[in-house]
Phi, psi and omega in degrees: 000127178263190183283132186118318199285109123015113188234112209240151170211137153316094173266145161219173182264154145276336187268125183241067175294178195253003160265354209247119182292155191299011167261149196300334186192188195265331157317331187300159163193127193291152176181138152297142176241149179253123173313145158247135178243120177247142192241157167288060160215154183273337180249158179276324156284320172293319179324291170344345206250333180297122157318338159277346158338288200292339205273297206315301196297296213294313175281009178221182186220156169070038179304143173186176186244137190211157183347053160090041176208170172241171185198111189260171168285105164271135205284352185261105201277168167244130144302126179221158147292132160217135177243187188230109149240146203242346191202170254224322180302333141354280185290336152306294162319315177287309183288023210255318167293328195228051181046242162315119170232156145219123189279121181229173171265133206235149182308107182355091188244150171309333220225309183242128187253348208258184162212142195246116174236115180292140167254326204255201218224168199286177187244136178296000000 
């Protein structure tokens, strides 16, 4: 993250009530995302030799080798809940609302790599 850049993260609850809507939390806002398909060979070359090669090409866009993978942008975005924290006072403050949290790396997205999963319930 550079200095300025959004730090956008994928929120979900582990808890789902049922009176309740399915967004995690009053911050949330659903927005599309872009899948990243990341594959195991190191090279765009090597790729090429794969039975999944052509599927791969045909569903993504920006194809390229990233750490020591290849990995393309899928053209087909996902509804995810997502929020924005920008700063660690931010992130105290959401946890402070809503008690437990855990920061994880999340199903890969072009726009959000991290993920916030509430565990506990809002605090009263």
């Amino acid at each position: 993250m550079t200095k300025g850049e959004n730090m956008k993260f994928v929120v979900s609850r582990t808890t789902v009530s049922l009176k309740e809507s399915k967004k995690p939390c009053d911050e949330a806002r659903e927005e599309e995302l872009t899948p990243l398909d990341y594959r195991t060979v190191k090279t765009l070359e090597a790729a090429r030799k794969k039975v999944w090669y052509k599927d791969w090409i045909e569903a993504g866009i920006n194809h390229r080798e990233e750490g020591g993978m290849v990995v393309c942008d899928k053209k087909v975005k996902e509804k995810q809940w997502v929020i924005e924290i920008n700063t660690l006072d931010e992130l105290i403050g959401f946890q402070n609302k809503y008690s437990e949290l855990m920061i994880m790396d999340s199903a890969p997205y072009k726009e959000a790599r991290k993920e916030i999963k509430i565990l506990g319930s809002r605090k009263k």
